[in-house]
N, C-alpha and C positions, 0 to 999 in steps of 0.2 A: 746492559741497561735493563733497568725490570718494571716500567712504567711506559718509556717510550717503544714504541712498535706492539703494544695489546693497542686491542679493539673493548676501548671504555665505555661502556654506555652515558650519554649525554646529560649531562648536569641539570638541566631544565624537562629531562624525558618523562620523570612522573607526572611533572604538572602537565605538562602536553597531553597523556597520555589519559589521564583521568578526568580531564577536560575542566583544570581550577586557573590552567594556563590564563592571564589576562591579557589584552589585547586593546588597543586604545578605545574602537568603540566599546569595551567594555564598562569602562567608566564615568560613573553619575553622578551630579550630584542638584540638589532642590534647587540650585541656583543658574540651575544650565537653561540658556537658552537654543534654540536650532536653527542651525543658517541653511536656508535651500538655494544652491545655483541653481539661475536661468541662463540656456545655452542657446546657441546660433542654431538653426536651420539650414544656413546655407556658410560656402566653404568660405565667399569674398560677397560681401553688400556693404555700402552703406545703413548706419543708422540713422533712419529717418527722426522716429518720432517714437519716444516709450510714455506712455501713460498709463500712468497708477493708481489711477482714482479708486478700482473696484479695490485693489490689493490696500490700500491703503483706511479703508472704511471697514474695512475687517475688524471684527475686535478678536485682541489677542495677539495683532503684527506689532511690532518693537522698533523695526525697522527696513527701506530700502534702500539699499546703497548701489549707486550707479558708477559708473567711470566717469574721467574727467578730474579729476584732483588728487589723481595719485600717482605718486613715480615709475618711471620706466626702469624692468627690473628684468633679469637674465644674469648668469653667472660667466660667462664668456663675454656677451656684446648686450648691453642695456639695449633692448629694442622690442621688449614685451611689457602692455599696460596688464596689470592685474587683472583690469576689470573693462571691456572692450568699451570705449566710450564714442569714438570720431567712426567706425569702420571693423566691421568683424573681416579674419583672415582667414580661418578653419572651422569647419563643419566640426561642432560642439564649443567654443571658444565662449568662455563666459561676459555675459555682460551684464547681471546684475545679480546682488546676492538678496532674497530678504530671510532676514529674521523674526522669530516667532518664539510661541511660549510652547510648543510642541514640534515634533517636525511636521504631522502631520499637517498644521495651520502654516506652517510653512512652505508646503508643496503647495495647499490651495490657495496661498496666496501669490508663489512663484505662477502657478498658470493661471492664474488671473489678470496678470501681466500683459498688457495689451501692446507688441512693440510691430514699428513700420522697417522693414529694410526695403533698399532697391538695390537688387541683385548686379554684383560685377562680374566681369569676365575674371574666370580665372586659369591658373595654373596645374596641372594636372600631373606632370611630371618633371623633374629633374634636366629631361635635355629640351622638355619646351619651355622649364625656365631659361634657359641658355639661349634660346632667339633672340637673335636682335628685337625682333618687335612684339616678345615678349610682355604682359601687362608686368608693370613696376611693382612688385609689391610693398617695398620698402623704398620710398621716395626721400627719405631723412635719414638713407643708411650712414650716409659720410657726416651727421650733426649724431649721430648717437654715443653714448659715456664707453669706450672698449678699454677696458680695464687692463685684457691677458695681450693688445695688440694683435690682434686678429687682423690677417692682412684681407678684408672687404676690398670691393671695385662699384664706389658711388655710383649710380645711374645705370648697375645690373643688377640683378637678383645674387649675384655671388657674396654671399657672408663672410667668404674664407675661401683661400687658395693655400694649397701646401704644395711646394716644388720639393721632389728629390732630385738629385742629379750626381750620380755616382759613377768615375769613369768615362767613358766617351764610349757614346750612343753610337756614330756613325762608325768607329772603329768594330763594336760590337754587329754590327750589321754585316762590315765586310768580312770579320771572321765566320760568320755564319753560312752556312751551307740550304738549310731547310731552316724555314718559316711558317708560321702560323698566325692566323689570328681570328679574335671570335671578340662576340659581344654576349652580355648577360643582364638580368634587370630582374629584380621582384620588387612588390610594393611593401609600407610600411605594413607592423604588426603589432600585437601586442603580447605584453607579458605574460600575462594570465595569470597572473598571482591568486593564490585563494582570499587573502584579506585584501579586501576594495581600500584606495587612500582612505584615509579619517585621520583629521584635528579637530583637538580644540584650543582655544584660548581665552587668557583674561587677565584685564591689566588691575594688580592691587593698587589698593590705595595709596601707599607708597612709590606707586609709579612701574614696580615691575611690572614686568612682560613675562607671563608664563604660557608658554605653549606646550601639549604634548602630542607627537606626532607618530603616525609608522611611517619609519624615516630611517633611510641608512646614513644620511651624515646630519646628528643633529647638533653638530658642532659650525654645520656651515648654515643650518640656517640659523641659528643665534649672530655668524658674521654677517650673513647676507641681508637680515631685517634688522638687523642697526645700521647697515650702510643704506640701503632704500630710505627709509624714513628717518636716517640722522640721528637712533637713537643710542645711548651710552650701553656699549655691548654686556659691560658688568650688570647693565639692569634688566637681563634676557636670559632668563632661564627655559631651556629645555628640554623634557624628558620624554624618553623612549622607552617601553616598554617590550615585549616580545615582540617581534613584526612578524606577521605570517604571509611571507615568502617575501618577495621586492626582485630579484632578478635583474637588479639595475635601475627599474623601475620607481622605485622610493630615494634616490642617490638624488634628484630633481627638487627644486622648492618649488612649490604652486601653491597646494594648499595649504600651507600653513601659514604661506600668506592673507590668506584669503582669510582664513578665523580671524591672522587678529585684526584685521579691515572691520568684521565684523563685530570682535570685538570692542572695538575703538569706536563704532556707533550707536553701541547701546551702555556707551557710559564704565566698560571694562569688566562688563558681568560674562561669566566665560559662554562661550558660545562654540556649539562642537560643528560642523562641518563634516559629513563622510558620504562620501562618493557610492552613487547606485553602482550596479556591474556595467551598465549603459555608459556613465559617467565618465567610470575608470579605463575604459577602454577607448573613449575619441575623446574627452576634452583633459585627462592627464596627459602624459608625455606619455608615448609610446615607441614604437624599436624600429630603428631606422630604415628605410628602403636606400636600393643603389640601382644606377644603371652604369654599366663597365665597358671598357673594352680594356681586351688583352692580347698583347704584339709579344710572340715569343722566336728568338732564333737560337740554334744551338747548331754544332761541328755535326760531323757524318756520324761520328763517334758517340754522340748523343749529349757533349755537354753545351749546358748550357754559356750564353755567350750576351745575350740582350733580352735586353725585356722593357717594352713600351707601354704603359698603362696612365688609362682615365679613369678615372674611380668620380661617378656625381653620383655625389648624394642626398639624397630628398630630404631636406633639413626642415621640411614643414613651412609653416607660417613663422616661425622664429625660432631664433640661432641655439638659444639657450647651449645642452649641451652636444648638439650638432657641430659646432665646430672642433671642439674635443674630438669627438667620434670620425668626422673626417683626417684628424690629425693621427690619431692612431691607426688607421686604415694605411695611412702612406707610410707612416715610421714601420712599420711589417707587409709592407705593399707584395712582396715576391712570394709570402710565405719562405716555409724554412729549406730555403735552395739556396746556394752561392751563384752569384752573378756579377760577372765582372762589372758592366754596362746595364745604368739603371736610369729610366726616365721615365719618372710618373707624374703626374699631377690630378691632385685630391681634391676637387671643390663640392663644401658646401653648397647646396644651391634651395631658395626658398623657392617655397611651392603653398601651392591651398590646402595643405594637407595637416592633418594632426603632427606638431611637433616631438622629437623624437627626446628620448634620456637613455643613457647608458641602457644597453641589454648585455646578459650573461656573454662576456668572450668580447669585449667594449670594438665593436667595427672586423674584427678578427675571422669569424665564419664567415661574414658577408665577401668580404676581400677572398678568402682562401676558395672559398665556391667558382669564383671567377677565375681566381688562377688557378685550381688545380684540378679542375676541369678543359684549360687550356693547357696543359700537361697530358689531358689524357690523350688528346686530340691531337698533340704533338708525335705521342707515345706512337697515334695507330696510322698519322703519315709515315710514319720512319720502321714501320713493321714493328715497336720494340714493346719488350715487356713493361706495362705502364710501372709494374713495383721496381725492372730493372733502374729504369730514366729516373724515377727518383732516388734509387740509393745512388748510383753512380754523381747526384748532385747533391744530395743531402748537405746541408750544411753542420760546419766540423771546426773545432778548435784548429786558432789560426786565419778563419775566414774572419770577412770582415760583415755588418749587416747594410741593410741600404742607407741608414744616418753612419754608416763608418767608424762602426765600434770593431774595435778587436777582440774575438772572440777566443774564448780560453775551456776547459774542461768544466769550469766550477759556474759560468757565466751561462752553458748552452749544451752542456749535458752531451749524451753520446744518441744522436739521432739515427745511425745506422744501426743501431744495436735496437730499436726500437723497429724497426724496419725489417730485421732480419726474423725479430720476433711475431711479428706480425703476419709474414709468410706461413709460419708453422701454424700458427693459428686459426687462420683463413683456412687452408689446408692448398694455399696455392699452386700445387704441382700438378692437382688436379685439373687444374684448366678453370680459365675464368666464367667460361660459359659451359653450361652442362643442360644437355637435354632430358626432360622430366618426359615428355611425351608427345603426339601431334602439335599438341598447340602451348605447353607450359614448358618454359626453359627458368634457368635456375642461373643467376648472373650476380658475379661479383664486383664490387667497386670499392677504390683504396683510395687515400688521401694524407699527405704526412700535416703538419701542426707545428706553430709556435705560436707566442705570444708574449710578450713585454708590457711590463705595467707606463701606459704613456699618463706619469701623473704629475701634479705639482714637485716642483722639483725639491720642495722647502717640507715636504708633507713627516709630519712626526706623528708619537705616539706614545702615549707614556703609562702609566701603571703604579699605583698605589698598593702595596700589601701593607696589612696591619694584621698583627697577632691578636689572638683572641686568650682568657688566661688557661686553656687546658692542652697550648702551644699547637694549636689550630691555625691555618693562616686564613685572610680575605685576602681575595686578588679583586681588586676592583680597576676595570679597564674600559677607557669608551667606545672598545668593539660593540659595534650591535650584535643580537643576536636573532639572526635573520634565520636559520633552520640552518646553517650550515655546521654547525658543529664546533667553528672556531673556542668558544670559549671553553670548553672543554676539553681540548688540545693546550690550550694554552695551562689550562690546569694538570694537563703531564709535565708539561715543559718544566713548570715550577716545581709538581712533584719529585721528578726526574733529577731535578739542581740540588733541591733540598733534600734528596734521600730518606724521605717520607712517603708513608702513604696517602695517595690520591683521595681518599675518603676524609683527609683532616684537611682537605683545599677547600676550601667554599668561594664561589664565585656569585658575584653580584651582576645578575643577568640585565636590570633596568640600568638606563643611563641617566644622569638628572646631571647638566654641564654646569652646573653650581659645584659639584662635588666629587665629579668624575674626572679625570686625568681626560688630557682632548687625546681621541685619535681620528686621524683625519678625515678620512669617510672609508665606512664599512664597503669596498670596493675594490676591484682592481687584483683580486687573491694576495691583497697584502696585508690580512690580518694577522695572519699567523708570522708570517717575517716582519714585520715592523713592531707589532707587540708581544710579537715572541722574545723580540731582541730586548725591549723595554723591561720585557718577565726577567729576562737573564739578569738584568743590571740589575734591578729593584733585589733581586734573590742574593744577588754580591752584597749588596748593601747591607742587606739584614743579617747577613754572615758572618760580613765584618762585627756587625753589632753585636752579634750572638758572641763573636768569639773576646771581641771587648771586654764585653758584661764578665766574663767566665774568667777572661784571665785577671779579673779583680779579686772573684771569689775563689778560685783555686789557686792563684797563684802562679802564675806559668808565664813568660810569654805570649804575645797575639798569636804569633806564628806557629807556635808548638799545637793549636785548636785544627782540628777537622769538626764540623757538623755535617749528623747524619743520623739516621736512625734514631729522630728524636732525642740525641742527644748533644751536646756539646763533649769532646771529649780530646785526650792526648794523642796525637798522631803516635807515639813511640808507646803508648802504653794507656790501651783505650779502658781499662780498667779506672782510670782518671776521670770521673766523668761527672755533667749534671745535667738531670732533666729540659729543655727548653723550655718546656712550660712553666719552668722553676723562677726561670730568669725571664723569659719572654715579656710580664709584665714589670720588670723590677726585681729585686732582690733584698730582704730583709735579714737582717744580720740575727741571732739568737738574742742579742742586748736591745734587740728593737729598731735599730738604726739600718735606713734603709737607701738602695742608691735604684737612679735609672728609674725605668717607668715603661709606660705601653713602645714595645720597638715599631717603630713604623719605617717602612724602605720604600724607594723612590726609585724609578727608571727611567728615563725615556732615550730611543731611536728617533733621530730624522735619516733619511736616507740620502748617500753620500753621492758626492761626484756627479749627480745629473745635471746635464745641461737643457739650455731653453736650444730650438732648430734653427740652424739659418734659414734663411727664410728665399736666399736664392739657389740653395746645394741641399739642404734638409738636412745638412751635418752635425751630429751633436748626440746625446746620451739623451735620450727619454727614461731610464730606467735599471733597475736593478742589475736583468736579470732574464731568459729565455726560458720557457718551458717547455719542451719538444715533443711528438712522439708521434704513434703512425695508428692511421684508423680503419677500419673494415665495414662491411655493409654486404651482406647477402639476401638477396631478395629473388621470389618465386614470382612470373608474369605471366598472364594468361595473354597470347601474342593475337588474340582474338576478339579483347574487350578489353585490353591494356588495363585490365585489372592486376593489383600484385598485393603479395603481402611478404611483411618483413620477418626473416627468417633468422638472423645472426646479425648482429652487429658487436662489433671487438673496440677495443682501444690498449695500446701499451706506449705508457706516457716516463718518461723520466721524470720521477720527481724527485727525484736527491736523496730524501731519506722518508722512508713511510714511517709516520708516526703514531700514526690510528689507522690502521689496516681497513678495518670496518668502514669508518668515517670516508675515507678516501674512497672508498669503493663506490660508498651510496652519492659523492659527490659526482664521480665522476661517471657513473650508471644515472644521475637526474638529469646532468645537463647532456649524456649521451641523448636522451629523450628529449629533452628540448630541443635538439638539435633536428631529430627525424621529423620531430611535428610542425617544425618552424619549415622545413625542406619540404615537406608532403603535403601538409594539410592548410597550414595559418598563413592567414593574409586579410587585407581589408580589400575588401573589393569596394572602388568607387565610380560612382556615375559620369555624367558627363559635366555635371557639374560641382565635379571634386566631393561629392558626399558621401560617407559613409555606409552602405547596404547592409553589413552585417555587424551592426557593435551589438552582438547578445549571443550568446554561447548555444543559443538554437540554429545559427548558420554558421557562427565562426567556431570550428572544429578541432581543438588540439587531441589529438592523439589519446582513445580512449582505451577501458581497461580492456583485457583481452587482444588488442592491435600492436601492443610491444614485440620486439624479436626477445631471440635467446641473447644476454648480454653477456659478453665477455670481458673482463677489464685483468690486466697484469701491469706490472711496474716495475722498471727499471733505475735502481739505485745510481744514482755519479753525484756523488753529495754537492753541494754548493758551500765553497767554505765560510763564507760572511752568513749564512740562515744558521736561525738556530735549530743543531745538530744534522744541521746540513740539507731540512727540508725546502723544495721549490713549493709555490704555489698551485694549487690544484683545484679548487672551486668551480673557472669556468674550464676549462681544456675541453672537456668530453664535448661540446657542443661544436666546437670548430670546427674537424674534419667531417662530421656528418653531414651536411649538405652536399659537400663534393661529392661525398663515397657512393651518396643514394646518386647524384646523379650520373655518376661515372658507372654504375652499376646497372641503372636502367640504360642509358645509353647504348652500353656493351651490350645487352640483353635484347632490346628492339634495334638495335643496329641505326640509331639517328642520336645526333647530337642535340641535349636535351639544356638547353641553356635559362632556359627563364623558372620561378619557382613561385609559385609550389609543386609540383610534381604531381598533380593530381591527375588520373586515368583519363578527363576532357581533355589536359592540354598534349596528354603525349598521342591520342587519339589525331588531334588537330595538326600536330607538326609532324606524326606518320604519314599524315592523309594531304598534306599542302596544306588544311582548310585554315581561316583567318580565327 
């Protein structure tokens, strides 16, 4: 292959790079109005009483829109108003938008806004939602529209229950010898995207609905705001342009609701909407919190045998995609270990807390911190080497997963082999713990990784090329292009098929769902396998065509054509040949007479064979496909001021086939970093009455320059034979095992089991010392 496995530099890198790149608040125009949200104060109040009088004697306001006449909207469970009109639920929750002829007259006319609440009791976490005398937060759970069947329990705060149940619990108990169990808990966080959300919208004269958003699936909100407001989806066009970053974070509808609200008040004149840094961090959706317990037993011998697990999780003030994210937590509940005997149960649970959306590694890190962490803890009751106890249980072709898929080579990769690598790396023979001096010891900590895309089960993808006439191709596909590099992957793949060079692809980086092939949402690391597969087909197609065209004008056979090397030409005798660009548009005879025309090819993937969960066993197919592989973490601690800094962090991942060496690297070295800063530093700290203390990047701390370790990233090839050319998904992986490793590694290091996170130097201080 002479296309797949280089390191291509990215299709959209000049524009980025010279800073011509566009981005939605980019975009002006004389007729734009500006919508400024007004947000809650508090996490649960009633609203009393909002008066407008000062905002509304403004000259220059267009409009105020309150709640109260508009539908209840969430992608899982209907149970969020757009616009807070009876009762706010979370600290930032919007409750009114106004519009204006600048934004600035629109801020002064948002805090002109004179509104009464009186203060409720509320919910602060996850297991005191789970009290029986809990405050209700949702009293209309069982009267709400649930579209996905999301199994709710009217008259509690649970949104959603997912049961596994795999094998018999109590048999797994009594083959067990040694037990363990522990609890773990960190609060919500957020993504920290460099581009804050921003829409706009406006309805033409015509009746269209044009929104453009930073948005990873702008194919679901064109479904989602024709099914809210009942409008004909064919008259909802959407476009996306670059997004700068999303993390999961932009995969959520809110504000693009919220434009066209605003737009649908001032008559369809477009009006843009974008989120301060304050904004985008409590009243968007942000990354989920969990409180866990984890019950593990295994033989003398070290295997495992049972495993008992509560997974709650702090779903916010509304379900949205909380339930999802609960659902994929249980469907990979054990991590990537074999166990005979499985019994978990995954709830949703509302709280007063900023509502969560997909984060990089969808529920995956959160789940694996708690169990393999209780791995480590198992490892040091039983004296054994914590890398031993996981290769001895790795999970391996043949096993089955906790929904009871049958696992094979091409489905789950070779995880021991990523394990074995990992040693060498780490330099684990050295001993995990190494003393640097009186008071600095030097401590290692490991965690292995999987992950399964838990998606629509129906979820496609499709892809349009069209020739251009100097036999150039467009790939035009409805990936986003979120900084990950997908589309430019995708532009080997087609290189790669078509045995052209990479420089004659042109890729159309904006989406506009008027004219874009749908794919489902840029999410789940399934861009590259769903529209990779689409790239394939659509490339068959124009092959066929290519060789069509050719066997008219030379005379041959279909069969007898290879295309390649820009040309069409005789398999037995490539001296036979014509340009593509010859025929690419048509073919004109020397007499004038002319056949065919622009070739245009067509593809699409749905992905096959997945099934919805039972709902009392969790049996069933969520997905493709596993990603595996094992992670490291070495850190340096002052044992004095439980200060440390990160020294090494490793990852070797099976991914099936490296396609962009480069590309894979830098993905999987970002979301390694996200991983440490999520583990170390990021959290929302909230008061007593569920509010937000730090939404502004002068308290809330992601991992700055200079505080990285050395990274190390390798990859292990066991191809996947349904991907095209055998590649796994690789976008989020790196983030998974790093919460465990750091805290398996400080653990080992200060000698106390470090369960809650972020790992900052106060809390390991607190739980060396007893203190609360």
């Amino acid at each position: 292959m002479s296309i797949i496995g280089k390191s291509i530099y990215r299709q959209e890198s000049l524009e980025k790079v010279t800073g011509k790149a566009k981005y939605t608040n980019d975009f002006e125009s004389k007729e734009m109005l500006y919508g400024k949200i007004v947000t809650s104060p508090y996490a649960h109040a009633k609203i009393m009483n909002i008066n407008d009088t000062k905002t509304r004697s403004m000259k220059g306001i267009r409009a105020i829109i309150l709640g109260g006449n508009l539908p209840l909207t969430g992608e899982e469970l209907r149970d969020r108003p757009p616009i807070a009109f009876d009762r706010v639920r979370y600290f930032g929750e919007v409750v009114a938008i106004v519009v204006a002829d600048t934004l600035l007259l629109a801020e002064l006319g948002a805090n002109n806004l004179d509104i009464t609440y009186e203060p409720l009791p509320v919910v602060n976490s996850p297991s005191e939602s789970l009290r029986p005398n809990a405050p209700i937060i949702h009293e209309n759970l069982g009267n709400y529209k649930n579209p996905t069947g999301a199994s709710l329990e009217p008259g509690t705060n649970i949104a959603s229950k997912v049961k596994i149940r795999k094998g018999d619990i109590e048999k797994g108990w009594i083959e067990s010898t040694v037990t363990v169990e522990a609890t773990f808990s960190f609060h919500p966080s957020d993504h920290a995207a460099m581009e804050t959300r921003c829409s706009f919208a406006q309805i033409h004269e015509d009746g269209t609905v044009e929104i453009t958003s930073s948005s990873q699936a702008p194919f679901m909100i064109k479904k989602l705001i024709a099914d809210y407001f009942d409008l004909s989806s064919g008259n909802i066009v959407v476009n996306t342009p670059l997004v700068g970053g999303a993390y999961g974070g932009k995969a959520s509808v809110q504000w693009e609701i919220l434009s066209y609200i605003a737009s649908r008040a001032v008559g369809g004149r477009p009006v843009k909407i974008v989120y301060t840094r304050e904004e985008d961090m409590v009243t968007a959706p942000g990354h989920i919190g969990l409180e866990a317990k984890v019950k593990l037993g295994c033989t003398k011998e070290g295997i495992l045998k049972a495993a008992e697990l509560l997974y709650l999780w702090d779903g916010g003030a509304y379900s949205d995609k909380s339930i999802d994210l609960s659902r994929a937590g249980a469907v990979d509940c054990t991590g990537p270990y074999h166990i005979e005997n499985i019994f978990c149960d995954s709830l949703c649970m509302y709280t007063n807390h900023p509502y969560p959306a997909p984060f990089r590694g969808f529920s995956h890190s959160e789940v694996q911190f708690a169990f393999d962490r209780t791995m480590d803890i198992l490892a040091k009751k039983m004296n054994m080497d914590p890398l031993h106890l996981r290769y001895i249980n790795a999970i391996k072709p043949g096993d089955t997963s906790p929904t009871q898929v049958k696992l094979n080579f091409s489905n789950i990769g070779n995880l021991q082999k990523c394990i074995s690598r990992l040693e060498e790396l780490m330099d684990w023979e050295d001993g995990q713990i190494i003393n640097v001096d009186h008071h600095k010891v030097r401590a290692k900590g490991i965690s292995c990784i999987w992950k399964n895309s838990t998606i629509d089960t129906n979820s496609s993808s499709g892809v349009i090329l069209t020739f251009n006439p100097d036999g150039s191709i467009n790939l035009i596909t409805g990936v986003v292009e979120i900084g990950t590099g997908t589309k430019t992957v995708l532009a080997q793949i087609l290189a790669e098929k078509m045995k052209m060079p990479i420089e004659k692809i042109h890729v159309q980086m904006t989406v506009n769902t008027q004219s874009t092939p749908e794919h489902w949402k840029t999410v789940a690391s399934r861009g590259i396998f769903m529209a990779g597969r689409a790239v394939l087909k659509a490339a068959d197609d124009v092959i066929f065509q290519l060789k069509e065209r050719a066997s008219c004008v030379l005379r041959a056979p279909i069969e007898d054509f290879e295309v390649g090397f820009e040309k069409v030409f005789l398999r037995d005798d490539p001296t036979i040949n014509i340009d593509v660009k010859k025929i690419a548009y048509g073919f004109t005879y020397p007499n004038g007479n002319a056949v065919g025309g622009q070739i245009i090819g067509r593809g699409t993937y749905t992905l096959r064979h997945l099934t919805r969960l039972d709902k009392e066993t969790g049996r069933g197919k969520p997905g493709p496909e596993w990603t595996v592989g094992a992670q490291g973490v070495e850190i340096e601690i002052d044992t004095r001021t439980y200060q440390y800094r990160l020294i090494k962090a490793v990852s070797v991942i099976d991914i099936g086939k490296v396609l962009n060496p480069g590309g894979a690297r830098g993905q999987v070295m970002g979301a390694m970093s996200m991983g440490l800063s999520f583990a170390g530093r990021e959290t929302f700290i909230f008061d007593e009455y569920a509010r937000v203390l730090n939404p502004q990047f002068r308290t809330y701390r992601p991992l700055r320059y200079g505080e990285h370790p050395k990274y190390i990233i390798e990859f292990v090839e066991t191809p996947q034979i349904d991907a095209p050319y055998g590649a796994r998904g690789i976008g989020e992986h790196g983030i998974i095992g790093m919460p465990a490793a750091l805290g398996n590694a400080l653990s080992a290091g200060i000698h106390i089991e470090l369960n809650h996170l972020p790992l900052i130097p106060e809390l390991i201080w607190r739980t060396k010392e007893g203190r609360k």
